[in-house]
N, C-alpha and C positions, 0 to 999 in steps of 0.2 A: 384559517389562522391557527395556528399552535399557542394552543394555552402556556401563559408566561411559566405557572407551576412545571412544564413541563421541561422545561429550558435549563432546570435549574442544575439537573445532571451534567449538564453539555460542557464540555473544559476538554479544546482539543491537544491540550499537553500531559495528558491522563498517563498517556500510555508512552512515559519516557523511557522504557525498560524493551528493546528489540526483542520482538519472540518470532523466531521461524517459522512457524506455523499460522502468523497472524501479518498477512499483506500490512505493507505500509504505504501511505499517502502521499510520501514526503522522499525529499532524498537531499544527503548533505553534499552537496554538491563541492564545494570545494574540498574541505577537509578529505574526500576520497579521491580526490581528481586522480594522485599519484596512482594511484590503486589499480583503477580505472583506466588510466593510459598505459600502466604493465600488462594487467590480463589482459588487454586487446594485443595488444603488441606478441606475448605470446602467442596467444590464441591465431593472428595471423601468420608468427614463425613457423606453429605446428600443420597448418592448412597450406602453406606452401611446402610442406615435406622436410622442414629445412632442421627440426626438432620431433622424437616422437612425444617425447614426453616434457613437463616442468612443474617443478616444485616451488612453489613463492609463498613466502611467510608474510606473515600481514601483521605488524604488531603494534600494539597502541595501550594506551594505560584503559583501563576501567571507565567505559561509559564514556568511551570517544567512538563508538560505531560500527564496533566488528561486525556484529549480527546484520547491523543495517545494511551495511556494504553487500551483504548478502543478497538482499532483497534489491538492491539498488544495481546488482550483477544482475541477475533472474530477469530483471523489467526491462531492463535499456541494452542488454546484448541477445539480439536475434540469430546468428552465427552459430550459437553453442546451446549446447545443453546444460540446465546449473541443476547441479544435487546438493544437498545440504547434508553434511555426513555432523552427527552428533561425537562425539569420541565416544569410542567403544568402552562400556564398561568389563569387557573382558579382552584380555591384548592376545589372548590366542584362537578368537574368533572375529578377525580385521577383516578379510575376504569374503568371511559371509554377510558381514556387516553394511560393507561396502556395496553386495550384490544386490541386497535386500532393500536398502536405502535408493537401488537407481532404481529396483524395478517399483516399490510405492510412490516414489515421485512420477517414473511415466507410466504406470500401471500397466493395462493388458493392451491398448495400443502399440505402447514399445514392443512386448514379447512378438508382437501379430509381427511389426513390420520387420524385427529379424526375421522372425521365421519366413516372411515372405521373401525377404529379400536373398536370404539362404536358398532357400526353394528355386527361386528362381536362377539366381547364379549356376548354382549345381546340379539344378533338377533332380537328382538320385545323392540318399546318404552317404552312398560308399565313395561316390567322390570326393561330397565337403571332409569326410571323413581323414584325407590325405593331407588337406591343411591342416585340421585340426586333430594332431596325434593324441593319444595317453587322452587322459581325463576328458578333452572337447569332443572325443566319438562318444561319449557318452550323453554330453553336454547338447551336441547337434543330432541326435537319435529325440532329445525331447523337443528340439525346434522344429524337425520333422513332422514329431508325432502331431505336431499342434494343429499342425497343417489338413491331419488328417480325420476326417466328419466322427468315425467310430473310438479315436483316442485324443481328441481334442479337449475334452473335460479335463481327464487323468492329467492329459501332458499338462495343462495349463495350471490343474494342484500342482504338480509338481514342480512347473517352475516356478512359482511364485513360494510357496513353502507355508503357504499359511489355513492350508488346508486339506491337512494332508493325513491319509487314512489307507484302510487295506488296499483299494483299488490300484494305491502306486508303488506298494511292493513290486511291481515290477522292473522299475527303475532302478532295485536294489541299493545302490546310494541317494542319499539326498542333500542337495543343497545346502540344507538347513544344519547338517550335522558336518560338513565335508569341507575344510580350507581347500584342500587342492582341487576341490571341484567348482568350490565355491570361486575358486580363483581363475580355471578353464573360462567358467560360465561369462566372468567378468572380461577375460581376456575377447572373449568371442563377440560380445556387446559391443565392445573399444572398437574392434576391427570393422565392426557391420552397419554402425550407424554412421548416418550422413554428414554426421558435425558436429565435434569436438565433444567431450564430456570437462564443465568445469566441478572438479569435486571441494565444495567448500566445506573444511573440516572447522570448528567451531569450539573456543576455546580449547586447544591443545594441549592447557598446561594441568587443567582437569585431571589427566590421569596419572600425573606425576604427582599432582597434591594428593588425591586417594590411594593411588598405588604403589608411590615410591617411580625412584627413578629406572629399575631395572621393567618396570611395566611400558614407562616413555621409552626406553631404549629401544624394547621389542616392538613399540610400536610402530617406531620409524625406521628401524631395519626391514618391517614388512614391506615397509612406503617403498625403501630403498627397490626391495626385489619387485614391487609392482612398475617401478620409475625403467628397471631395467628389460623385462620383458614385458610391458605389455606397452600401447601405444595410445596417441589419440585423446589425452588427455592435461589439464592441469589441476594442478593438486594446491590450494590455498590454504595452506596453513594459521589459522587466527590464531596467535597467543599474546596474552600479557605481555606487554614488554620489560616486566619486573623481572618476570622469569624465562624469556625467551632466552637468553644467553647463556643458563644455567643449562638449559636443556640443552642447548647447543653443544656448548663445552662438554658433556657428558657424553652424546654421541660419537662413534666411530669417524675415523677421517674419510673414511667411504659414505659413509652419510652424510658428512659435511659438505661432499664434492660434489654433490647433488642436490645440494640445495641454492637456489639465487641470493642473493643476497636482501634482505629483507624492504618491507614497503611498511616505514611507517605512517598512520594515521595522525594527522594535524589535529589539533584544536581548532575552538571557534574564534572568528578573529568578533568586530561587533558587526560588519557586514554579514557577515553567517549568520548571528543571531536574528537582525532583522530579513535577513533574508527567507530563511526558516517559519519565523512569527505569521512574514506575510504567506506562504505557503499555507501555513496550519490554519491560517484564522479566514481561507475563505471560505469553507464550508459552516465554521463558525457564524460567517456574517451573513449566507443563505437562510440556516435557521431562524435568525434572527430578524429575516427580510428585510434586511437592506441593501439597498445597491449596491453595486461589485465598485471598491475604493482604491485608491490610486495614492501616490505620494505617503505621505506621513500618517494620512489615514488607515493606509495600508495595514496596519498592525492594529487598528483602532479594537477593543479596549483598550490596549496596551501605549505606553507612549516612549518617546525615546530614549526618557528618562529610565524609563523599566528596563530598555535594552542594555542602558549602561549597566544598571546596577547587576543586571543578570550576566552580564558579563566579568565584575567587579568579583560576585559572590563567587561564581564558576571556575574563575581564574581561564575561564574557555571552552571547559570541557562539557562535549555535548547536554549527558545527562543530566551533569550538574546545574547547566543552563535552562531545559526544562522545566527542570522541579521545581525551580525558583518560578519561571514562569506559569505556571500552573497555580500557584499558591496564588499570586497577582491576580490573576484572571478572577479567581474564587473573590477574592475582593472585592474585584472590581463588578460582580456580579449580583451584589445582593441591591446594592442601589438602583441599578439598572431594571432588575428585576421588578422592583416595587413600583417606578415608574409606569412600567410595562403592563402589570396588573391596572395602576389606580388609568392608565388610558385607556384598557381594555372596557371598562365599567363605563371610563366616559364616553368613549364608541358606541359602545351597546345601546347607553341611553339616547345616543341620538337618533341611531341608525331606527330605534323604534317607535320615534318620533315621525323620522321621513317615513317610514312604512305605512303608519296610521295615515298621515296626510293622503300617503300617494292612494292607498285604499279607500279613504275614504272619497278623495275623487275619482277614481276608479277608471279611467280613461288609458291606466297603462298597466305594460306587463311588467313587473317588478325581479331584480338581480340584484341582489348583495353578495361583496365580497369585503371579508373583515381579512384587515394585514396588521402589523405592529405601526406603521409605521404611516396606518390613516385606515376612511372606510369607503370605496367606491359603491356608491347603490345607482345600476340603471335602470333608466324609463323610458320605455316604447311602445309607441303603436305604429298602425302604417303610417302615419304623417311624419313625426318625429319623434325623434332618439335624442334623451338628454339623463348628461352624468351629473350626477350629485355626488360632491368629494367632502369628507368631512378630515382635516387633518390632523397629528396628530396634536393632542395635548401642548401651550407653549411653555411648560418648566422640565418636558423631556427632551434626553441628549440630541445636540441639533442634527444627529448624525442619522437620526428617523426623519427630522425635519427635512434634510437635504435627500434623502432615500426616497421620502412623500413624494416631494418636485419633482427626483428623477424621473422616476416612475410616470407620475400626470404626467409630465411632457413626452414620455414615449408613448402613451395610452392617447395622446390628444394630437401626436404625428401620425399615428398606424390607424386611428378607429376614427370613422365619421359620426360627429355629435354636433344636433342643431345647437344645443346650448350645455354649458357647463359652468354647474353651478359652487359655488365654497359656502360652507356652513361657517361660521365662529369670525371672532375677533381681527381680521388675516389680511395683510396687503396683497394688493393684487399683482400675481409674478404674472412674466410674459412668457405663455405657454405657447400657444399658437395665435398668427397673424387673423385665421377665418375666425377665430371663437371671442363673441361678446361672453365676458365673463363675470357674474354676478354674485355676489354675499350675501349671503344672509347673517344674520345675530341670532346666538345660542337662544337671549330671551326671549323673542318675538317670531321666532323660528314656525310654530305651526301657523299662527297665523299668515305671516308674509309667505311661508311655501305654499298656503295652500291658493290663496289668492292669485300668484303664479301659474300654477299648475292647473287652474280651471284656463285661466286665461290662455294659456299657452295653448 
């Protein structure tokens, strides 16, 4: 059983703030649907030939779920590959950015199966060489090399760039320094993997607030010339949509003509919200060990009341929705808490009750198992097997009471027990039709069990 003290960190709306680099549990399922049904829809135009390239902007206010969308891409489309591009904090280093960010997402598996897959198409570099003219002979000299047992190390510093020393002067350029190589290497990737590359660029407007707008320009003129020569890909541009139209309007009309038309993110309607709650709150309700709940319980700490008002304060908006509920919970958590201790104590003291007895008649093998939400002790020998249930505490929430029952009745369907016994004050529920089911009293407890337990 996990100590209540431990529980007290546990608040699964902590972390209302998307970070890429931190898997999420959850996924906002309407509010993205839009989103959701464009990049497939692309992702299928570029797979049937029919597009090489797309550009889609994703735009939403502040903590309606850019990031997440990311993560909610990544998990639920198998078809594609998803990269998460941070925006460059230098606009004349976009191609190596871009290179660098696909190869630590698929790390040195990805470089293998180009290179294999090079290898194998062309068998000899002078041929892929024909494809790939200008900067890609250079580029496909290191997928070769990778291939090969005595330049394998070298080639693999080398493509990756992050460790890189004298051995790979011999590649004379490097990645790491090189847009137009940086750009070959990237084009060459596009062309050689088996499925799609989604590249989600992540707050856009970033470099327009740090850098002024001639740094956003150059940004997406680069976009432009990657949209036009290279292939196999969509490009998700996340921005504010305070400033999404500013950037817009500042870009060229040649950039403009290359972008879709934008995919805004919704708010929370209150079905989102409870829908969300129940999402988040069942790992919540595993620590807590109680049964997996249904209906209105579903959200339990939480009530619907709290959906409103998190809705009311949020005006909708994901984050804002959270934060409220997260505070709630914290509320809602120091009573439960205290509960959770003061049954903890009353457990203990019983369970070491039934211990003494069963040892002191010594006729069985003894198992305890302490939960929140009661204390299963069994006893066997070869003849018979019987459970003694102490439940919980009656002034804590009925919501471990009704967890208690579940549980017995799945333990008293699945496990054969000659007898099962209930310690405390407790009417008798109809668990199973085979099991005569017997009470004991807190105050008279060693006695009458022991009594029992010789007899039995």
């Amino acid at each position: 059983m996990t100590h209540a003290t431990s529980l007290r960190t546990e608040n699964p709306f902590y972390n209302y703030t998307a970070r890429a680099d931190v898997p999420e549990s959850f996924n906002l399922n309407r509010p993205n649907k839009e989103a959701m049904k464009q990049v497939i829809r692309f992702l299928e135009i570029i797979q049937k030939k029919k597009r090489k390239s797309v550009i889609l902007p994703i735009i939403a206010e502040a903590g309606a779920g850019k990031t997440h969308l990311f993560h909610h891409i990544r998990e639920t489309i198998s078809d594609a590959y998803v990269v998460y591009i941070p925006v460059p904090t230098n606009p004349n280093r976009i191609y190596s950015h871009f290179y660098f960010e696909t190869i630590k997402a698929g790390g040195a598996p990805l470089l293998e199966y180009i290179a294999d897959s090079l290898t194998q198409k062309y068998n000899k570099v002078e041929h892929a060489a024909v494809d790939f003219p200008g900067m890609g002979n250079i580029v496909i000299d290191g997928f070769f090399a990778l291939k090969e047992p005595k330049q394998a190390k070298i080639a693999l510093k080398w493509l990756t760039g992050f460790d890189l020393d004298e051995e790979t002067t011999n590649f004379k350029r490097t990645i790491m320094d090189d847009e137009e190589l940086a750009f070959a290497a990237l084009k060459i990737i596009l062309k050689t993997v088996d499925k799609p590359i989604v590249f989600f660029i992540d707050e856009l407007e970033s470099l327009f607030i740090a850098l002024g707008p001639e740094a956003e320009l150059q940004f997406l003129e680069t976009l432009k010339k990657m949209h036009n020569e290279a292939s196999n890909f969509i490009i998700c541009l996340a921005c504010l949509a305070t400033l999404w139209d500013k950037i817009l309007d500042l870009s060229s009309t040649a950039v403009q003509g290359r972008i879709e038309p934008p995919v805004v993110l919704k708010r929370f309607s209150k079905n989102d919200i409870e829908d969300y709650c129940s999402q988040m709150l069942k790992e919540f309700h595993q620590k807590f060990e109680i049964e997996l709940l249904e209906g209105e319980q579903a959200v339990w700490p939480l009530t619907k009341s709290d959906i409103e008002s998190a809705y009311a304060y949020s005006h909708g908006n994901p984050r804002e929705a959270i934060k409220w509920l997260a505070g709630v919970i914290e509320e809602r958590k120091i009573p439960l808490l205290k509960d959770l201790e003061k049954n903890q104590k009353f457990q203990a003291k019983l369970s070491k009750k039934v211990k003494e007895v069963a040892d002191k008649v010594g006729k069985y093998n003894i198992g305890i198992l302490y939960r929140h939400n009661g204390t299963l002790t069994s006893l066997s020998n070869p003849e018979k097997r019987i459970l003694i249930t102490i439940p919980p505490l009656k002034g804590i929430d009925t919501i471990f009471h009704q967890s208690y029952w579940k549980n017995l009745q799945k333990i008293a369907s699945t496990e054969e027990f000659n007898e099962i016994l209930l310690i405390g004050e407790i009417l008798e529920p109809e668990i199973a039709e085979n099991y005569t089911i017997k009470c004991f009293s807190e105050k008279n407890l060693t006695k009458e069990l022991g009594i029992f337990l010789k007899g039995a």
